[in-house]
C-alpha positions in Angstrom: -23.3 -16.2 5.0 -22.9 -18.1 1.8 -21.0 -21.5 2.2 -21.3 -24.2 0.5 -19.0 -26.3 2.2 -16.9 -25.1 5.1 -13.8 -27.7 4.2 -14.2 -26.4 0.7 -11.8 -23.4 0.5 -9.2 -21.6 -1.5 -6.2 -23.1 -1.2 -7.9 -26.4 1.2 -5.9 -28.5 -1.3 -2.2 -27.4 -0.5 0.0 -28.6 2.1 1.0 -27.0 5.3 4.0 -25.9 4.1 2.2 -24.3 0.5 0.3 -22.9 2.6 2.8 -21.5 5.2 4.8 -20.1 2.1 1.2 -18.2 0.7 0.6 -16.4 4.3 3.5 -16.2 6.3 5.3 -13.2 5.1 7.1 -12.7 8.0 9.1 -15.6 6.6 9.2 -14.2 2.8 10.3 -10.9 4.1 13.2 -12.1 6.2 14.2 -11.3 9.8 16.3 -8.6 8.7 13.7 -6.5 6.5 11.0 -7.8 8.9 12.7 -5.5 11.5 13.7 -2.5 9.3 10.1 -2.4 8.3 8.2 -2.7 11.6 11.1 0.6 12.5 10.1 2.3 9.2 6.2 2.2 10.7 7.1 3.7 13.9 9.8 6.3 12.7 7.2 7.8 9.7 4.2 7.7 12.2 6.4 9.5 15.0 7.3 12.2 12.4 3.9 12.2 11.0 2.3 13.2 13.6 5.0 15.3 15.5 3.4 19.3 16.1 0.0 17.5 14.6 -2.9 18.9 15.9 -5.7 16.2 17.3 -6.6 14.3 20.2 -4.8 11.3 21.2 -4.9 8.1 23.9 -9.5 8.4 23.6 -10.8 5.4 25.6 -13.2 4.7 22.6 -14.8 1.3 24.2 -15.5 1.3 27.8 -15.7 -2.3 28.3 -12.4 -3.4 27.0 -10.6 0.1 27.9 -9.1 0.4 24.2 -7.8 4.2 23.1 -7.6 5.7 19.6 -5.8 8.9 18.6 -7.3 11.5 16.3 -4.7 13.5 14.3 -4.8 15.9 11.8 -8.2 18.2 12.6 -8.3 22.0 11.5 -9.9 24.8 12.6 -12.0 24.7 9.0 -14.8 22.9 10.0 -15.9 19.2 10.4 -13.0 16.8 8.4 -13.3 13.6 6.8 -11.9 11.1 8.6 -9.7 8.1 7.6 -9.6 5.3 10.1 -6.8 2.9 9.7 -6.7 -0.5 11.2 -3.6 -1.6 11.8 -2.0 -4.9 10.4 0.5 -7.7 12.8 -2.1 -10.4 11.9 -4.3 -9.6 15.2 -1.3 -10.2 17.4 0.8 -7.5 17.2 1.4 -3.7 16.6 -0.5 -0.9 17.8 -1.6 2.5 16.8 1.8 3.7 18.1 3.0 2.3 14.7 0.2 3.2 12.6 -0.2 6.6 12.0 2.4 7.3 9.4 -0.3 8.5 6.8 -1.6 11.2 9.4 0.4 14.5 7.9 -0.1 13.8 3.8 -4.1 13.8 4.7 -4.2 16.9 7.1 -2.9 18.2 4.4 -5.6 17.4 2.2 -7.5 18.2 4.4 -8.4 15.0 6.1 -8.3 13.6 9.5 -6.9 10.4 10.6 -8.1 8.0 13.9 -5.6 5.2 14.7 -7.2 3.0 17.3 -5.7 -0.1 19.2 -7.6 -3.2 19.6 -6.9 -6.1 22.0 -4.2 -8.3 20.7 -4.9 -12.4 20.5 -4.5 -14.3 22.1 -5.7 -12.3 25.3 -8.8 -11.1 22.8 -10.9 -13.7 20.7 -11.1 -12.4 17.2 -14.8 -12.2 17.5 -13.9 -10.0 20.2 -11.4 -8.1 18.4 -13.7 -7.3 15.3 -16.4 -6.1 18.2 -13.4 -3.3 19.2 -13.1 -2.3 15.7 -16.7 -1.9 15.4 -16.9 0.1 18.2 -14.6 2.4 17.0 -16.5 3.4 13.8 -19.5 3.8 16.7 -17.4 6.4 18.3 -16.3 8.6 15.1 -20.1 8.4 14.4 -21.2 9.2 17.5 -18.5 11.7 19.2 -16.5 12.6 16.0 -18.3 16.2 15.8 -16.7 16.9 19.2 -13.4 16.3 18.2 -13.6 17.8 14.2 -15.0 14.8 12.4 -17.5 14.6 10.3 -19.4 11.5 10.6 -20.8 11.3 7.8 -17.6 10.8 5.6 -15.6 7.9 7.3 -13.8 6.1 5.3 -12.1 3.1 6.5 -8.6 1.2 5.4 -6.1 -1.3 6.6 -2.7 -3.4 6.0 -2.8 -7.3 6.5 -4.9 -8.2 9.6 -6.2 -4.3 9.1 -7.8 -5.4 6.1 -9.7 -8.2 7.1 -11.1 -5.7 10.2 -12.0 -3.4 7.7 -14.1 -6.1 5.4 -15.4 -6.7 8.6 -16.4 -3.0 8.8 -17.6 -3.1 5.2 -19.9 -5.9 5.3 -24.2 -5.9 6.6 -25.5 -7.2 9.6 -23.5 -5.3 12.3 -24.6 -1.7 12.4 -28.2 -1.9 13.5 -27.4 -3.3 17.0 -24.9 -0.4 17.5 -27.7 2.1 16.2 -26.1 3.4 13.1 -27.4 3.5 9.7 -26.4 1.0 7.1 -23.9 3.2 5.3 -22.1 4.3 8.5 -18.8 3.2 6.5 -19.1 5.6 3.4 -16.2 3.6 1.3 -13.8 1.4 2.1 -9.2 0.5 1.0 -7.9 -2.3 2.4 -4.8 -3.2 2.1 -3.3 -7.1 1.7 -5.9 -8.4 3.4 -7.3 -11.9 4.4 -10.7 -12.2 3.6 -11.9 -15.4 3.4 -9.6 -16.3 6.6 -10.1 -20.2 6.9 -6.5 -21.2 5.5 -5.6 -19.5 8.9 -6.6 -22.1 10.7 -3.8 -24.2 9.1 -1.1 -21.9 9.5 1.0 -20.7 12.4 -1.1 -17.8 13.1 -3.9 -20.2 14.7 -1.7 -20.8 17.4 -2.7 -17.4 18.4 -6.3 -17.1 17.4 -7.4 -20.9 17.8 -10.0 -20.7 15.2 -11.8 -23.3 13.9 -13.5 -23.8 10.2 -16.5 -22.8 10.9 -16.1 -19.7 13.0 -13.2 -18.3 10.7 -16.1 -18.9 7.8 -18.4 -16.2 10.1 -15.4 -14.2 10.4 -14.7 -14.0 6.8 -15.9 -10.7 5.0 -15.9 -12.8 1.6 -19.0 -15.0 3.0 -20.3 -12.3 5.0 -23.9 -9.8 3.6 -22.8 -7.6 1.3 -26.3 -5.9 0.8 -25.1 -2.3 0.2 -21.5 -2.2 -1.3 -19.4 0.8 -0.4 -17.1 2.5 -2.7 -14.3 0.0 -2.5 -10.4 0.2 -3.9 -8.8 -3.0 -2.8 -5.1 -2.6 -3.2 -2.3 -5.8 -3.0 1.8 -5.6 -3.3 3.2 -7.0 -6.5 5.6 -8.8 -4.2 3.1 -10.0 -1.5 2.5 -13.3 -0.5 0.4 -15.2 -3.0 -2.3 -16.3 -0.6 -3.0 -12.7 -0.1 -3.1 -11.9 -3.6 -5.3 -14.2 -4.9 -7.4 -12.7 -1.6 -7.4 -9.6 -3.2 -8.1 -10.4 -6.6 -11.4 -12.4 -5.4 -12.6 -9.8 -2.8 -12.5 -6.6 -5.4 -15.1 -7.9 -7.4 -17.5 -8.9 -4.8 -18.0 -5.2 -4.4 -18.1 -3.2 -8.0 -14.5 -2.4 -7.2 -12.9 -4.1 -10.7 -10.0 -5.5 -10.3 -7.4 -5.1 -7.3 -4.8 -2.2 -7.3 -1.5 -4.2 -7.7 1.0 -1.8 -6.8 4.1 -2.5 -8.4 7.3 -3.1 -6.4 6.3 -3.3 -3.4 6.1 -6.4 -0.8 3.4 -7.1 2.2 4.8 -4.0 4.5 6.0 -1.4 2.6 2.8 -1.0 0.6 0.8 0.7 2.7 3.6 3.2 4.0 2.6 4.5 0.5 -0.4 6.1 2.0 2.2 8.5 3.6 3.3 9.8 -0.2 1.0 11.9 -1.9 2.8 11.1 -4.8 1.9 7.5 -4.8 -0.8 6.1 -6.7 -2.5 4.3 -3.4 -2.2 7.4 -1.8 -4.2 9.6 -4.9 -6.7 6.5 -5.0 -7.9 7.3 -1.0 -8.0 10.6 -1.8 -10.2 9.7 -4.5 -12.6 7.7 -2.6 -12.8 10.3 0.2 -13.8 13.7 -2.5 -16.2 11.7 -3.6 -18.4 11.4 -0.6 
């Protein structure tokens, strides 16, 4: 971990209202929107996966008791597999909201796993990013069983989702699980918080009660970064600024260029766009996964 000093942070200089207005999106979005998004999740990922082959409610991690669903396998052989992590800032949401991208991949030939972690605050986030992990341990370990091929996982998520998956992308984890270094084969998330110490100044830490320092070991940004996946880092135009800037700093860190602005959109309708194959954040996964 690379930290200088852990008081010392993007964004350490604004007030707690700046930085309310940079990360609380909830509030930029409205009550109103808020609501018709959060339906929009759960009506496209019920129709998504409606008369979709797969395998859903797994108990992926024995411990905590946590399920995934695998959607979209074919009778063609082992699939790459797409693993989405879903956003609601480690406190809400589910996978039941989460798998709207499941039917424009099966199409393409591509599965999709959707698993559920334990919400904060009955979950630490240190125990939360241990779920994730676990999950990539199960597609490596049982995906041929179900029609995975576990050696082309890709992993993405939206908001929270994308911090997990930095926290998927980085070193240092996959050795004690017994998988090789490059388990994660390339990497999109979406909006996501990855250096997440100006949570601890914002409502969200009411709910993970972080402190600076271990939000700085939970922060992919500061995290080893010895082998760098394939990595498209994607933001909304309209997003809030704290997670912009997020983006813009996390994409170079791994040979990714620049982040994929994608224009009109706001913090919760972006990645919905996974579900359009006509979408440029949709043809930039499918990019990432044909080239494994």
């Amino acid at each position: 971990m690379v930290v200088v000093d852990l008081d010392d942070w993007p964004g350490s200089g604004l007030s707690d209202e700046e930085l309310d207005v940079a990360y609380n999106v909830r509030r930029k979005a409205g009550p109103e929107l808020f609501e018709r998004h959060m339906a929009r999740y759960r009506a496209e990922s019920e129709a998504a996966v409606d008369g979709l082959p797969g395998h859903p409610g797994i108990v992926y991690d024995e411990p905590s008791g946590e399920r995934l669903d695998v959607w979209g396998v074919g009778d063609d052989g082992l699939r790459p597999v797409f693993v989405f992590l879903h956003g609601g800032y480690w406190m809400a949401l589910s996978r039941a909201e989460s798998s709207f991208m499941a039917r424009a991949l099966y199409e393409q030939g591509i599965a999709t796993v959707v698993p559920d972690y334990t919400l904060a605050p009955k979950a630490t986030l240190e125990e939360i990013v241990r779920q994730v992990r676990a999950s990539i341990a199960w597609v490596h370990r049982h995906g041929r069983e179900h029609g995975l091929d576990p050696g082309r996982i890709v992993v993405g998520g939206s908001s929270a989702g994308g911090h997990l998956t930095g926290m998927t992308m980085v070193g240092g984890w996959q050795e004690e699980l017994g998988l090789p270094a490059d388990v994660v084969k390339a990497a999109m998330p979406f909006s996501g918080l990855f250096d997440i110490r100006p949570i601890t100044r914002v409502y969200v830490n009411e709910y993970v009660k972080l402190d600076v320092r271990r939000a700085a070991a939970l922060s992919p940004a500061l995290l080893p970064r010895e082998r760098r996946c394939p990595a498209v880092v994607a933001v909304a135009e309209h997003d809030g600024t704290g997670f912009v800037e997020q983006s813009r700093r996390f994409a170079p860190l791994w040979g990714a260029g620049e982040a994929m602005v994608v224009p009109d959109r706001d913090h919760f309708d972006v990645v919905l766009d996974l579900g359009d194959p006509a979408s440029a954040p949709f043809e930039a996964l499918l990019g990432l996964v044909r080239s494994l």
